[in-house]
C-alpha positions as CSV (number, residue, x, y, z in Angstrom):
1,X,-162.8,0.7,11.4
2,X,-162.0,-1.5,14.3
3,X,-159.1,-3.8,13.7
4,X,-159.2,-7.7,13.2
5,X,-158.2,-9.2,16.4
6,X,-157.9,-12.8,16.8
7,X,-157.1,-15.3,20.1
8,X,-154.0,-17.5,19.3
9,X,-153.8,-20.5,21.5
10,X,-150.5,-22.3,21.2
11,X,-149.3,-26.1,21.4
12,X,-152.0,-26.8,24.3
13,X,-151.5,-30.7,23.5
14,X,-151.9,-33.6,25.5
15,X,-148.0,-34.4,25.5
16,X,-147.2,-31.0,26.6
17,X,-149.8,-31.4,30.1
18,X,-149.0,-33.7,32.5
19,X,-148.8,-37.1,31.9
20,X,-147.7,-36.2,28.5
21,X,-144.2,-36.7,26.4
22,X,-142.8,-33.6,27.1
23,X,-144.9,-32.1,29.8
24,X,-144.6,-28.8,31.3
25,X,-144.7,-28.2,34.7
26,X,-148.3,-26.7,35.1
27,X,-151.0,-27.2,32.4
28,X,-154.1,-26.7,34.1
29,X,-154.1,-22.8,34.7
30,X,-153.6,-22.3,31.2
31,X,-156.3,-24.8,29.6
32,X,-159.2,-22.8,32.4
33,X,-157.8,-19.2,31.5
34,X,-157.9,-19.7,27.8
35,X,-161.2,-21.5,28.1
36,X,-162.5,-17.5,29.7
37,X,-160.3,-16.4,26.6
38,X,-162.6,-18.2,24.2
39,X,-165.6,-17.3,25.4
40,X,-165.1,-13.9,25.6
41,X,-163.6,-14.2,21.8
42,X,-166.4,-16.5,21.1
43,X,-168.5,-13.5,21.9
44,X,-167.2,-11.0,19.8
45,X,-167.4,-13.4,16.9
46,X,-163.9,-13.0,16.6
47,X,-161.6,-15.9,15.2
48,X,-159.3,-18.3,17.1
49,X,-156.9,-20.1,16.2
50,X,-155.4,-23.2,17.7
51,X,-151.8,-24.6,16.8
52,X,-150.8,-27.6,17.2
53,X,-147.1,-29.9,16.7
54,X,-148.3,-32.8,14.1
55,X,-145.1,-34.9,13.7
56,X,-144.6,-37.4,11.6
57,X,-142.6,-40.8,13.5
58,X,-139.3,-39.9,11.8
59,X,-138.8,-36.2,12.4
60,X,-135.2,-34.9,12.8
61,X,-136.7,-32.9,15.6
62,X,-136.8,-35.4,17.7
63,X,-133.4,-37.2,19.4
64,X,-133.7,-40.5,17.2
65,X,-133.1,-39.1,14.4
66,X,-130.7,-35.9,15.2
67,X,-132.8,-33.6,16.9
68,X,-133.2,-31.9,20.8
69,X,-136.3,-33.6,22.1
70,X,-138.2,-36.9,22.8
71,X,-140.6,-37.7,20.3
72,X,-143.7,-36.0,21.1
73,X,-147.1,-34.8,19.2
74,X,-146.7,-37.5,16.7
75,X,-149.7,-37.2,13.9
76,X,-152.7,-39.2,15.1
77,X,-151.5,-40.0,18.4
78,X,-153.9,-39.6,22.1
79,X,-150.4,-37.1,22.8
80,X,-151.0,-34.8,19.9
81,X,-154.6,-34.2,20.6
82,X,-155.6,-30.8,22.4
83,X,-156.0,-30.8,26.5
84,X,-159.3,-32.6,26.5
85,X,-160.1,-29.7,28.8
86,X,-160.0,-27.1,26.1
87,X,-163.6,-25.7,24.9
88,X,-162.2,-25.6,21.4
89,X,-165.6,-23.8,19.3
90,X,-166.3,-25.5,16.3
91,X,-164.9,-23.2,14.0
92,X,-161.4,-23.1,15.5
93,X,-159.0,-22.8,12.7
94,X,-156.1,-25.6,13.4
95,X,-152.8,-24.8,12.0
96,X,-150.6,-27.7,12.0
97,X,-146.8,-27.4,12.2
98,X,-143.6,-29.8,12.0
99,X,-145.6,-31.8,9.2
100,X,-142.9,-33.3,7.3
101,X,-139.6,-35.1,8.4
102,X,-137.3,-32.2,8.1
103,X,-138.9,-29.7,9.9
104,X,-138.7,-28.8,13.5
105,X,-142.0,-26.8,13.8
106,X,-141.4,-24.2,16.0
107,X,-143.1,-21.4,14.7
108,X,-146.7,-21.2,13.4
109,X,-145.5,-19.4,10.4
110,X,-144.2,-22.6,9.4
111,X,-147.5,-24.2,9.7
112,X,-150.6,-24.8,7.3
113,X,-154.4,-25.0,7.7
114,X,-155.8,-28.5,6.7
115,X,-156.5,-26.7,3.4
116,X,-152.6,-26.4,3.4
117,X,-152.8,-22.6,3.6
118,X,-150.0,-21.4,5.2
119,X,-150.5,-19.5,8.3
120,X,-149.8,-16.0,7.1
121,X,-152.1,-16.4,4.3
122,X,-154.5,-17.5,6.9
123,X,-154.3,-14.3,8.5
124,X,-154.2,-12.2,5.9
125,X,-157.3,-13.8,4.1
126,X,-159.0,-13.3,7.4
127,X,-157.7,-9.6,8.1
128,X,-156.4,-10.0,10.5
129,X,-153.8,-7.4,12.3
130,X,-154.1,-8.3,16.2
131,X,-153.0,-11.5,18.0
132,X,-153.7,-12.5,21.3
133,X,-151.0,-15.2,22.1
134,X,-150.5,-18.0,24.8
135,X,-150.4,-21.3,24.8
136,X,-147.1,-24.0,25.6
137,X,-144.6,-23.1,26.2
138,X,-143.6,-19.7,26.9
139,X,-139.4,-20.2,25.9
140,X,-139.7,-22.0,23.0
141,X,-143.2,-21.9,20.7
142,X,-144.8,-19.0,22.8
143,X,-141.9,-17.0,22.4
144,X,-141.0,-18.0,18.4
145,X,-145.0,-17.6,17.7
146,X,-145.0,-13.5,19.6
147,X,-141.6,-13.2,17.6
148,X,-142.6,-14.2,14.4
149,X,-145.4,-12.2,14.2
150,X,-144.3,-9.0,15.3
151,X,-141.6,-9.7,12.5
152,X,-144.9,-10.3,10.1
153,X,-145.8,-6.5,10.9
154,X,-148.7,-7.9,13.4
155,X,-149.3,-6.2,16.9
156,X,-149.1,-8.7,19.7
157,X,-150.4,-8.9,22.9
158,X,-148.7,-11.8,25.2
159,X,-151.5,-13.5,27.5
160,X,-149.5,-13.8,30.4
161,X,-151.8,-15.9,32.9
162,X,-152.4,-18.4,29.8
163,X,-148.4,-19.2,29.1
164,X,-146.3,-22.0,31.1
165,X,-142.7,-22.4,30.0
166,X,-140.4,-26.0,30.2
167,X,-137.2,-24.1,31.6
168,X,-134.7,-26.5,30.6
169,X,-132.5,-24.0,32.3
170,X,-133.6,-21.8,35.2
171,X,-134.4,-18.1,34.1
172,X,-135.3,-19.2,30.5
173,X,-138.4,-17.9,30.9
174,X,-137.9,-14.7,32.6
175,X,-136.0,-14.0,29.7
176,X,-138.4,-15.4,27.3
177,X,-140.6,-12.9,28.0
178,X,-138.2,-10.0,28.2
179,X,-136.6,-10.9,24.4
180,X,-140.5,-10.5,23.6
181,X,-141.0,-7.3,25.5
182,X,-138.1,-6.0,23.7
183,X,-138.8,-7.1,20.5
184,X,-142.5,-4.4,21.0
185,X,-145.2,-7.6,22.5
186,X,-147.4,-6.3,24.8
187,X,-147.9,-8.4,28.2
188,X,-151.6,-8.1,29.0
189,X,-153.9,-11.1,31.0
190,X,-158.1,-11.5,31.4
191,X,-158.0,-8.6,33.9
192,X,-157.2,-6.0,31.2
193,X,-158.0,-7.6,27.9
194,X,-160.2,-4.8,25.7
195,X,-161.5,-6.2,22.5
């Protein structure tokens, strides 16, 4: 039986493009690239997922209030919307992380659907033992989300010409991707994706 493979698309929010809060450097090769990702998914009638940072105003994640960052992705807010640019289907299961005051929201496995399944459960209810992961950005959620899942007993597969990192210091991606490499993800892009 063919295994359950689904297309995980990462923090691709409004805050983390351009013009955003926190932006990364280059947003636009990622929202095109994943948009060929979700058609070919699409498809296959194969599920994807979309993540997303859904703050509330008084997370400790963000400098105000203890935390690393500038606040960013707060709930309801133009900044915490997906890249208008994304073809999102209409069936795109949204997992929302960082909900509550006290948590940072780095991984997905911290996250909920807006049934407030967690993500695992998600998966598992789904079958699902493949992920396709990209998304924003490549040192910090990218990286926690391939992480995380491998450590969930999932086989991942690291989009690499959908991933942008912030590098607050130079070589944080390089070795991003090489702690993932190491840890068993598989770096694959369009080119040589086999579903």
């Amino acid at each position: 039986m063919e295994k359950q493979k689904a297309l995980l698309i990462v923090d691709v929010q409004n805050d983390f493009c351009p013009g955003g809060k926190l932006p990364v450097k280059k947003c636009q090769h990622v929202v095109g690239n994943f948009n060929k990702y979700i058609k070919e998914f699409k498809n296959k009638n194969l599920p994807i997922i979309a993540t997303r940072d859904w703050h509330p105003k008084d997370s400790q994640h963000f400098e105000k209030f203890g935390g690393k960052w500038p606040p960013h992705c707060i709930q309801n807010t133009k900044g915490a919307n997906f890249h208008p640019g994304l073809e999102l289907p209409e069936n795109v299961i949204i997992i929302s992380e960082g909900i509550k005051p006290n948590e940072e929201g780095y991984s997905c496995f911290e996250g909920y659907d807006e049934n407030q399944k967690k993500f695992n459960d998600v998966l598992k209810t789904i079958g699902i033992k493949e992920l396709y992961i990209g998304g924003i950005a490549t040192d910090y959620c990218v990286k926690i989300a391939c992480l995380d899942s491998i450590k969930y007993g999932y086989k991942v597969y690291l989009l690499t010409d959908a991933i942008e990192g912030i590098e607050v210091n130079p070589g944080d991606v390089d070795k991003a991707i090489k702690e993932m490499e190491k840890a068993g993800v598989k770096k694959i892009n369009f080119h040589n994706l086999n579903l």
